[in-house]
TIPA-400696 format. One record per residue (C-alpha): residue number from 1; residue in one letter; x, y, z. Coordinates in steps of 0.1 Angstrom, whole numbers, padded with zeros to 4 digits. Example, Ala and Ser with C-alpha at 12.3 -4.5 7.8 and 13.67 -1.06 7.14 Angstrom:
REM residues 2
  seq  type     c1     c2     c3
    1     A   0123  -0045   0078
    2     S   0137  -0011   0071
REM end
This chain:
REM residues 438
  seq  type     c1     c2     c3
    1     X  -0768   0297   1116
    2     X  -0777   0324   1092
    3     X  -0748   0346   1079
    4     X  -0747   0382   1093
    5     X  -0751   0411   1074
    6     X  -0720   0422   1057
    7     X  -0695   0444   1071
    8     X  -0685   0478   1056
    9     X  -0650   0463   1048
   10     X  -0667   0432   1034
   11     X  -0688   0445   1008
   12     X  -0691   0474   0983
   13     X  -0703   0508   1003
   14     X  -0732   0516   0975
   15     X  -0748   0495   0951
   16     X  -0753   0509   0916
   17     X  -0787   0523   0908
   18     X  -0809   0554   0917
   19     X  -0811   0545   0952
   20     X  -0777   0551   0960
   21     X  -0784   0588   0967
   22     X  -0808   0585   0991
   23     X  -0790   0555   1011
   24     X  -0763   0541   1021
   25     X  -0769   0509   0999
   26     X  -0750   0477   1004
   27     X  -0747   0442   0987
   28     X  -0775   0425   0993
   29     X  -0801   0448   1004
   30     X  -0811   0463   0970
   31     X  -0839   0439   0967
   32     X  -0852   0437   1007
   33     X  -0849   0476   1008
   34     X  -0876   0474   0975
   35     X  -0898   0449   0988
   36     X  -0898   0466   1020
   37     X  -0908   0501   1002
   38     X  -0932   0486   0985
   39     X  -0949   0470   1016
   40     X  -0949   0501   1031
   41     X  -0960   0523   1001
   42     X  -0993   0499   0996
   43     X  -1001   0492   1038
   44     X  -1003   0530   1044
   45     X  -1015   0538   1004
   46     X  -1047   0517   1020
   47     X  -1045   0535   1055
   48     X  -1050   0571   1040
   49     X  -1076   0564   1018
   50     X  -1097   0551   1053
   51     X  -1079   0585   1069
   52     X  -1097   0603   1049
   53     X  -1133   0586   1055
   54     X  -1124   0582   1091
   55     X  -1119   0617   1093
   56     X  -1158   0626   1076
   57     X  -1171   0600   1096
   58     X  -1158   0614   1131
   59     X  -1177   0651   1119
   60     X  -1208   0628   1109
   61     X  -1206   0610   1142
   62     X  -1210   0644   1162
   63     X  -1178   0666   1165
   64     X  -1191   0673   1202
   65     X  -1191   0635   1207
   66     X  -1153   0630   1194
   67     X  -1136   0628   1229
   68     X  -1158   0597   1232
   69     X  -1148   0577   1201
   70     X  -1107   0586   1219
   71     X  -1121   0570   1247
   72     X  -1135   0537   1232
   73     X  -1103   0532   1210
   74     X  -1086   0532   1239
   75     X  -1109   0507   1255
   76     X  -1108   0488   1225
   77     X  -1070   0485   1226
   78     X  -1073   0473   1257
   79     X  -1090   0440   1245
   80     X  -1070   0443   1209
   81     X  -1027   0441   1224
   82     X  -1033   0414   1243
   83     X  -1050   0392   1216
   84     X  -1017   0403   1198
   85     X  -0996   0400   1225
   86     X  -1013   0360   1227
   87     X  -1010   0356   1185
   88     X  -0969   0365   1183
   89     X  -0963   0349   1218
   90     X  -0979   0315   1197
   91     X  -0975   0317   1169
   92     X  -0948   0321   1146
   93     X  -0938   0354   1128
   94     X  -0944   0338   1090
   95     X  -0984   0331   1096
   96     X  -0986   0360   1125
   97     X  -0978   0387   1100
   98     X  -1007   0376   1077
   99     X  -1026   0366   1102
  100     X  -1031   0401   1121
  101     X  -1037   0419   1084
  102     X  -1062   0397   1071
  103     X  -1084   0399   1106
  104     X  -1084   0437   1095
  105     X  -1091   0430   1062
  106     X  -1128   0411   1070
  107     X  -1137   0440   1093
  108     X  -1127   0464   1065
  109     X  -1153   0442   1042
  110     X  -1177   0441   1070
  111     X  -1180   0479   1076
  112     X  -1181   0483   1037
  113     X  -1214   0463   1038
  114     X  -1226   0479   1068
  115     X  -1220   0517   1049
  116     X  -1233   0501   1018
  117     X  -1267   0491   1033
  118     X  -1268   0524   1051
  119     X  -1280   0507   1084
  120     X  -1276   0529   1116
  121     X  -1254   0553   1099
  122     X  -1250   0576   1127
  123     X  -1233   0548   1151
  124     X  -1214   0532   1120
  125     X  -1196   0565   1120
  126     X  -1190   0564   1154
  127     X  -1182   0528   1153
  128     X  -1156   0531   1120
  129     X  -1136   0562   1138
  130     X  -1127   0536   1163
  131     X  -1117   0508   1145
  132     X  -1097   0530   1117
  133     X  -1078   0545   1151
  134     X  -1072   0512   1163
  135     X  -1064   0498   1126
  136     X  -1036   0528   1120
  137     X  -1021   0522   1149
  138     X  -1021   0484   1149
  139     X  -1010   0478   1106
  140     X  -0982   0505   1115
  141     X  -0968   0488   1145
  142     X  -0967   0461   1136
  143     X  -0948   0465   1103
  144     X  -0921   0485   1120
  145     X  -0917   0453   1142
  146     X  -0909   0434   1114
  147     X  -0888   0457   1102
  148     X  -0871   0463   1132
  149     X  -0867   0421   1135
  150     X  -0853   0415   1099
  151     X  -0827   0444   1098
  152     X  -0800   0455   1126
  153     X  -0790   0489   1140
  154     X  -0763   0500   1115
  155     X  -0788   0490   1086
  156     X  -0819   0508   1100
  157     X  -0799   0542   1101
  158     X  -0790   0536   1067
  159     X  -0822   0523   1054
  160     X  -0853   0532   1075
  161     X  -0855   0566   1058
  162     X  -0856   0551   1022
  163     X  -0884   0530   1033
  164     X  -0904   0553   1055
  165     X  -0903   0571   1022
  166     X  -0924   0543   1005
  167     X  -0945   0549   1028
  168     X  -0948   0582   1021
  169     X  -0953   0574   0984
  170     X  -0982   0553   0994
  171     X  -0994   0582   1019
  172     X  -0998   0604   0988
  173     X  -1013   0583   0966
  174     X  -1039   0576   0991
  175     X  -1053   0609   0997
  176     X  -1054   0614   0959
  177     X  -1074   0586   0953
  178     X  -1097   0591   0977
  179     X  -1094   0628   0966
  180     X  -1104   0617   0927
  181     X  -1127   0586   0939
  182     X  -1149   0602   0965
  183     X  -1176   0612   0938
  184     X  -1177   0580   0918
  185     X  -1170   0554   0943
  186     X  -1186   0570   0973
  187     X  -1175   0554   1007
  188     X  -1182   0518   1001
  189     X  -1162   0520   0969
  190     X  -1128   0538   0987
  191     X  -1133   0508   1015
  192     X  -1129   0481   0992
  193     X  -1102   0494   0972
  194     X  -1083   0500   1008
  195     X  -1088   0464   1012
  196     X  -1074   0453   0982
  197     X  -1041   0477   0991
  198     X  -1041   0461   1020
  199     X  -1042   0423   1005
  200     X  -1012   0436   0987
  201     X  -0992   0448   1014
  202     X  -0998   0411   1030
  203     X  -0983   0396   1000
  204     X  -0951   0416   1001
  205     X  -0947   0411   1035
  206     X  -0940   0371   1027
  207     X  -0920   0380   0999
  208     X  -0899   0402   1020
  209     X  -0891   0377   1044
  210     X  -0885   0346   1016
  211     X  -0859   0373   0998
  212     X  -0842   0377   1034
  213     X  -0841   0338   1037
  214     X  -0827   0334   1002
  215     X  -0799   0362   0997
  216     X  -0791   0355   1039
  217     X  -0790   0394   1041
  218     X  -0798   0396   1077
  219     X  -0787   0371   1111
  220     X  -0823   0369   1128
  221     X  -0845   0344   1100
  222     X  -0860   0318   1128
  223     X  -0892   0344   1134
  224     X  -0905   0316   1160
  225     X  -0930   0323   1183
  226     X  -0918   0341   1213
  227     X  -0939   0324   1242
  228     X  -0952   0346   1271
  229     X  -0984   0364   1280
  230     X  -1014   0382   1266
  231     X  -0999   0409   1289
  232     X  -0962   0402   1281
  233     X  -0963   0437   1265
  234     X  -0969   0455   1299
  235     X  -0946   0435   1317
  236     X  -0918   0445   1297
  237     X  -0925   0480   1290
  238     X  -0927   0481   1328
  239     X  -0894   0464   1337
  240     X  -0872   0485   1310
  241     X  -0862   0517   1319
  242     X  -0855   0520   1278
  243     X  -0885   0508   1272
  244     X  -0901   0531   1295
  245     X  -0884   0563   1283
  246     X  -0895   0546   1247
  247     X  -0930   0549   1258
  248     X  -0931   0582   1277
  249     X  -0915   0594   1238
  250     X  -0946   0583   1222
  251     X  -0973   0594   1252
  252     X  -0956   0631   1252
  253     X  -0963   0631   1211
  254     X  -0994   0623   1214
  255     X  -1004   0642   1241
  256     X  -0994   0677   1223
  257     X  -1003   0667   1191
  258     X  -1043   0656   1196
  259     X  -1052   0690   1220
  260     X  -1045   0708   1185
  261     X  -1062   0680   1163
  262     X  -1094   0689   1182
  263     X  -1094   0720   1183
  264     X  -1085   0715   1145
  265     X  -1119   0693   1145
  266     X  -1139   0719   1155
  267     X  -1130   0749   1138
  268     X  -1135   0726   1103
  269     X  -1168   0720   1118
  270     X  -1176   0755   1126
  271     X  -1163   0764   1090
  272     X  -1173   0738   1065
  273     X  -1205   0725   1067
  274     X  -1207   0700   1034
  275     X  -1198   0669   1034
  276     X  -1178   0658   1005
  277     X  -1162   0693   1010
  278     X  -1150   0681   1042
  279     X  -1136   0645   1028
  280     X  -1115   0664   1001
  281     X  -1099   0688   1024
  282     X  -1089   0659   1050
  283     X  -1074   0644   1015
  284     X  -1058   0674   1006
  285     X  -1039   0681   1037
  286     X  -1031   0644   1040
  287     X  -1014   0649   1002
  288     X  -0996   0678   1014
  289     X  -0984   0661   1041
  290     X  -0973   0636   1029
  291     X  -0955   0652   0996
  292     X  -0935   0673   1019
  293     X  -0926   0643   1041
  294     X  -0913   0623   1012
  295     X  -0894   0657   1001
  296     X  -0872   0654   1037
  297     X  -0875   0621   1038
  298     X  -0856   0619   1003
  299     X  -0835   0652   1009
  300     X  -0834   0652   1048
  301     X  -0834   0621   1068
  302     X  -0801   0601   1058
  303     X  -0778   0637   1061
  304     X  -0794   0642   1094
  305     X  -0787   0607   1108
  306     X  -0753   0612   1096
  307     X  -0739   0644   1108
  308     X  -0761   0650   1137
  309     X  -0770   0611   1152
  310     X  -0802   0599   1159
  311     X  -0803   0628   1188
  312     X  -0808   0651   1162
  313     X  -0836   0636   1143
  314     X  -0851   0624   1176
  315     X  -0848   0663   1191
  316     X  -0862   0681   1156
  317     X  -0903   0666   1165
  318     X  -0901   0682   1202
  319     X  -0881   0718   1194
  320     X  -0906   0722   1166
  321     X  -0937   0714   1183
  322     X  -0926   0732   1214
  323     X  -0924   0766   1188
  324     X  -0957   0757   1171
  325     X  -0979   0758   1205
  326     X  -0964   0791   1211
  327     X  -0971   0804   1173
  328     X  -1010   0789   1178
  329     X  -1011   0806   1211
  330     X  -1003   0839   1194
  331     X  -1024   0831   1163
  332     X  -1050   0808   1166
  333     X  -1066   0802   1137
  334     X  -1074   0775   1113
  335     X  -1050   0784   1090
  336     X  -1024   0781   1118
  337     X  -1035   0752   1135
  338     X  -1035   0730   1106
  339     X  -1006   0745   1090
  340     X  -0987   0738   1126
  341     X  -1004   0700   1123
  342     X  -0995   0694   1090
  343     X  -0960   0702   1092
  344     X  -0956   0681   1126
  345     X  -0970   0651   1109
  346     X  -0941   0657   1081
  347     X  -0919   0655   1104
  348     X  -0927   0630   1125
  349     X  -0932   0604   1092
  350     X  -0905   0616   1076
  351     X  -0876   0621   1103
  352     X  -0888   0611   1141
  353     X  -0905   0580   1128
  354     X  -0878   0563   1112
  355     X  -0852   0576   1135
  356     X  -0874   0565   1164
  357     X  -0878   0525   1148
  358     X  -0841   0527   1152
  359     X  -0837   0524   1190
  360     X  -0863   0490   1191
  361     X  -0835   0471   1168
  362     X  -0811   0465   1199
  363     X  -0837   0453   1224
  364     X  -0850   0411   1220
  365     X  -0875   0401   1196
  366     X  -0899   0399   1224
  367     X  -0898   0431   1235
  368     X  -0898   0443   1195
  369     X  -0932   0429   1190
  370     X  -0947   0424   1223
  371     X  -0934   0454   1242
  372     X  -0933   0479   1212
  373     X  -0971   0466   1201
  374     X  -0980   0474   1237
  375     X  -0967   0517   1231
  376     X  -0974   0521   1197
  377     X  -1009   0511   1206
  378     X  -1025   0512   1237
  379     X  -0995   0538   1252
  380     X  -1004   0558   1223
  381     X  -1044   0557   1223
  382     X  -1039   0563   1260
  383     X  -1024   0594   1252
  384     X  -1049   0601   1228
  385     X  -1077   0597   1252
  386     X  -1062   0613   1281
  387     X  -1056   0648   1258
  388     X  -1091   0637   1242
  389     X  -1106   0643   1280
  390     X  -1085   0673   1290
  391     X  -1094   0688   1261
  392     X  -1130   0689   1267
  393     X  -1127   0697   1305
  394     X  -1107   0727   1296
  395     X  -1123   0735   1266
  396     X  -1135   0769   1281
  397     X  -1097   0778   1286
  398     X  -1094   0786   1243
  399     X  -1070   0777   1217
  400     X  -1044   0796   1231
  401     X  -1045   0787   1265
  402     X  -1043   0751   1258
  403     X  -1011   0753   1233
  404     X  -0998   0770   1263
  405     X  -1008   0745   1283
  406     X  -0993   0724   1267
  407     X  -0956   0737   1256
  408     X  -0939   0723   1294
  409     X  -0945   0687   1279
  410     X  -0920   0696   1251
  411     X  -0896   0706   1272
  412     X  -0897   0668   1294
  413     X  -0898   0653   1257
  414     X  -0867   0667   1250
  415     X  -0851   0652   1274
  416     X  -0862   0619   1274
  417     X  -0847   0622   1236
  418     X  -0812   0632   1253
  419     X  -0814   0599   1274
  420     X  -0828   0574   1250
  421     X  -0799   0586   1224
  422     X  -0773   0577   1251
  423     X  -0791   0546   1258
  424     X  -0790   0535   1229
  425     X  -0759   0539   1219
  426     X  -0744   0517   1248
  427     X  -0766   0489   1237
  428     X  -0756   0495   1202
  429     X  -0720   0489   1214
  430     X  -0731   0459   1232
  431     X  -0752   0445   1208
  432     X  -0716   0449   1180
  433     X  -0693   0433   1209
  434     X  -0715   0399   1214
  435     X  -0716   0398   1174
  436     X  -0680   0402   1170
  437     X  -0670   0377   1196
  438     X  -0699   0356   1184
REM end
């Protein structure tokens, strides 16, 4: 049996070196926290480059055609989580990891060939909107799930925030590559070097698990498969209240947050009518984004989790979307709306995120790949495409009256928050009690 994580009283509080201000840093996790923030940092480096394309190709696709690439992604992850559900249930986590990047990596290749021989371009737009949504979602979730399998409770409240923030480093170097590279490379060019990020992040994801295995840093190595069925996700989402709550967390976000991304859509539409124009702003915001998410992330995130709990970091995403549907309401205008976006999307990367990864380490491994898989991606694309189709029914209602709309959900996240933070916390005990007796 692998040897557990060591205790506080078993091991120096902070490791020497720069990281030590940004986390509480034990023996033994110097080298897994770096590997991990480097997976990170390349996985979503990759991501926001094919954000930013994804973002051009949904205006070039039709802006009044948008709520139907929501709807496909969400068909599409209907066929996609159990696949995944059927890979993890057979096979086990050391070739499922790789497995599940390097599927996306040949479709990336594919729809760089397809763009490159400017075949159909109209329904390759269409066509690459979808599979960058499901993509996201899917590269995301599943590297939290790792995460979330390698390290405990106690350590993801210490360390998630250091590593979100590679992420975040990788989320800003994106955008300003494809912000520098969109003349000279054109599309094909940013799709191919998102690949290669993304061969990257594969590798360090085996490293990270053989530096686990050889420094014994964490009590959960086996990663075997975990049996079930290409519906195993469903199943226990449904039969969890946690779980449940878990997933009525993530459908609330969503919900809010894509009424405002399209009306966001349109008024770029309406406003900016060049291209490349386009592709540079998307990168812009997404580096401004992301810069200020690494800011709280560095400055933020660890303080929080410590004086106020996970409540408080949980609670900040709700309370501050709940005030910017009221400010858009007021105000709505482009500048608003995407200043209101952008500093949602800081947040939530920077402090809900993390914060949130924290309450899948005290559930089983099944339910950390199989059930989580199942919210962050179909729960969440379901959201998407349900907001997707109220937005165009109600599209005659204005700006305003949809952020209105729209506040009351706010108010039901909040309190889900209240009860998942309770929740958690009694299997957290639990969870310490088994390993103590154990």
């Amino acid at each position: 049996m692998a040897t557990p994580p060591p205790r506080r009283s078993e091991a120096a509080t902070l490791q020497p070196g720069r990281w030590s201000s940004l986390a509480d840093l034990r023996a033994g996790e110097g080298r897994a926290t770096a590997l991990a923030f480097a997976y990170f940092a390349a996985l979503l480096g990759g991501y926001y480059i094919l954000r930013s394309v994804r973002e051009e190709m949904g205006i070039r696709g039709g802006v009044a055609r948008l709520h139907e690439s929501f709807l496909a992604t969400f068909l599409v992850m209907l066929v996609a989580v159990p696949l995944y559900s059927t890979l993890v249930a057979k096979v086990p986590r050391a070739r499922a990891i790789p497995t599940v990047y390097r599927v996306f990596l040949l479709a990336l290749l594919g729809f760089a060939a397809l763009v490159a021989s400017g075949v159909a371009p109209a329904l390759v737009a269409r066509s690459f909107f979808v599979w960058v949504s499901v993509y996201g979602l899917f590269v995301v979730s599943v590297f939290w799930s790792y995460l979330a399998d390698l390290f405990d409770s106690d350590q993801g409240k210490r360390l998630f925030g250091l590593v979100a923030a590679g992420g975040s480093a990788g989320a800003i170097v994106g955008p300003a590559l494809a912000a520098l590279l969109a003349g000279p490379l054109g599309v094909t060019g940013l799709l191919l070097l998102a690949a290669l990020l993304l061969e990257v992040a594969t590798r360090l994801a085996g490293a990270l698990e053989r530096s686990l295995r050889s420094t014994r840093t964490t009590s959960n190595l086996a990663g075997s498969a975990l049996g079930g069925s290409p519906w195993s996700g469903l199943t226990l989402t449904v039969g969890s209240p946690y779980l449940l709550a878990l997933a009525g967390l993530t459908l609330l976000g969503t919900l809010t947050a894509t009424l405002l991304y399209f009306q966001q859509a349109r008024l770029v539409s309406e406003l900016i009518t060049d291209s490349a124009t386009r592709l540079r702003l998307f990168a812009s915001v997404d580096l401004g984004v992301n810069l200020l998410a690494l800011l709280l992330q560095s400055a933020v995130y660890s303080r929080l989790v410590a004086r106020g709990g996970l409540g408080a970091a949980l609670a900040l995403h709700p309370l501050l979307a709940l005030v910017g549907l009221v400010a858009v309401a007021a105000s709505p205008s482009l500048l608003v709306v995407a200043g209101i976006q952008g500093l949602r999307r800081a947040v939530h990367y920077a402090i809900e995120k993390p914060a949130r990864e924290v309450l899948f380490t005290v559930v089983p491994r099944a339910e950390k790949y199989q059930a989580k898989g199942f919210i962050d991606t179909l729960v969440y694309r379901g959201g998407d495409a349900l907001s997707a189709q109220g937005a165009a029914a109600l599209a005659g209602s204005g700006l305003a009256g949809l952020s209105l709309a729209a506040a009351p959900l706010c108010l039901a996240w909040l309190g889900l928050v209240a009860w998942l933070r309770r929740r958690h916390a009694r299997l957290e005990a639990t969870a310490k009690s088994i390993e103590a007796v154990g």
